[in-house]
C-alpha positions in Angstrom: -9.0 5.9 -2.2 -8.2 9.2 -1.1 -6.0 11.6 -2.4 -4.0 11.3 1.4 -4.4 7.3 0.7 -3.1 7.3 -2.5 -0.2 9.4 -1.2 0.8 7.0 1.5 0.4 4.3 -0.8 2.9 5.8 -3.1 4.8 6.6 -0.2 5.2 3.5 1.1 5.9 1.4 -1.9 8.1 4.0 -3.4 10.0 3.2 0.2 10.1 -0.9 -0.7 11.7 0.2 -4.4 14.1 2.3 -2.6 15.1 0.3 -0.4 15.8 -2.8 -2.3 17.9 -0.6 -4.8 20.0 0.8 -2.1 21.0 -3.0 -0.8 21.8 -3.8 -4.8 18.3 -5.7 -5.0 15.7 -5.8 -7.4 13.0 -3.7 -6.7 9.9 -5.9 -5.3 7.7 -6.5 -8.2 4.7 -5.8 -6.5 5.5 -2.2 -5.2 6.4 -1.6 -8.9 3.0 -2.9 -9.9 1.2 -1.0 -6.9 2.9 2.5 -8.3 1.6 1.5 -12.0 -1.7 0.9 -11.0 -1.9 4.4 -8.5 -0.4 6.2 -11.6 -3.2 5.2 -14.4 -6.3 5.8 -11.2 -8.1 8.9 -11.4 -7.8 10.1 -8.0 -11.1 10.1 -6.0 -11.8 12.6 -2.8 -13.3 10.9 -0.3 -14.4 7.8 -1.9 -13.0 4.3 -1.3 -14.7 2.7 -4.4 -15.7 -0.7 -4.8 -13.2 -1.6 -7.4 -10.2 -3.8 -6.2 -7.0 -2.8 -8.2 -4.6 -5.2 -6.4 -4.4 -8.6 -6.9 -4.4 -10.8 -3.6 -0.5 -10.4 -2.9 -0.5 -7.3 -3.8 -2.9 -6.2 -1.3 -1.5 -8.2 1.6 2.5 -7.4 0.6 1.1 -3.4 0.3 -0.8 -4.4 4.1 2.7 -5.3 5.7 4.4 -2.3 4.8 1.5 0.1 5.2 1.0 -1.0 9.2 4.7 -1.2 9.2 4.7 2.2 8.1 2.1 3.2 10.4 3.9 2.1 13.7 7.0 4.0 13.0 7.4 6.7 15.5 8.2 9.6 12.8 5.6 8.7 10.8 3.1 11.7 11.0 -0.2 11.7 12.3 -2.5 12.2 9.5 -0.6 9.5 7.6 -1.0 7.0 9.9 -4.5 7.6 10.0 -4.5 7.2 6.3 -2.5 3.7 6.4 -4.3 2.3 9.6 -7.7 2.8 7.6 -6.1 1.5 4.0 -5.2 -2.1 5.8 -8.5 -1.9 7.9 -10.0 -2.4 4.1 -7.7 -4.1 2.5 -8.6 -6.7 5.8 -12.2 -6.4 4.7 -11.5 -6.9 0.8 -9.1 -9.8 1.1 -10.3 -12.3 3.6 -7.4 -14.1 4.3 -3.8 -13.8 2.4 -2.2 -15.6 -0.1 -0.8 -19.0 0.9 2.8 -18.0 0.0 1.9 -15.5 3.1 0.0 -17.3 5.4 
């Protein structure tokens, strides 16, 4: 990934862990896991890599909220770009999503 597409990754989950606090929740487990995992990656310019650091519900729970994220009107431009292309290969790397989300 990107430095941009690890950004709005960051972004975005950092929004789900927000979120659930503010309504007294627990913060999704997955976001927390995503954050981990973009923390301990060496950040790459311009190259997707062929590695796949999120497990299967990972990658589709990080999908929902990233083309959630990317229809929101205020979202900016370059960002949506960044998040459109993310689930575009997050599509391609995980076929089909885990049955708990099918």
């Amino acid at each position: 990934m990107s430095r941009t597409e690890q950004w709005v990754v960051h972004h975005v989950t950092l929004q789900q862990v927000e979120s659930h606090r503010e309504d007294g929740e627990a913060p999704p487990w997955w976001a927390i896991n995503a954050i981990e995992k973009l923390e301990d990656r060496p950040v790459e310019d311009g190259s997707a890599g062929t590695d796949r650091p999120f497990t299967c519900y990972e990658a589709w729970r990080l999908r929902r909220a990233l083309s959630e994220y990317a229809e929101q009107p205020e979202t900016p431009e370059g960002d949506v770009a960044a998040a459109v292309s993310l689930v575009r290969r997050l599509d391609e790397t995980f076929v089909e999503p885990p049955t708990a989300l099918g």
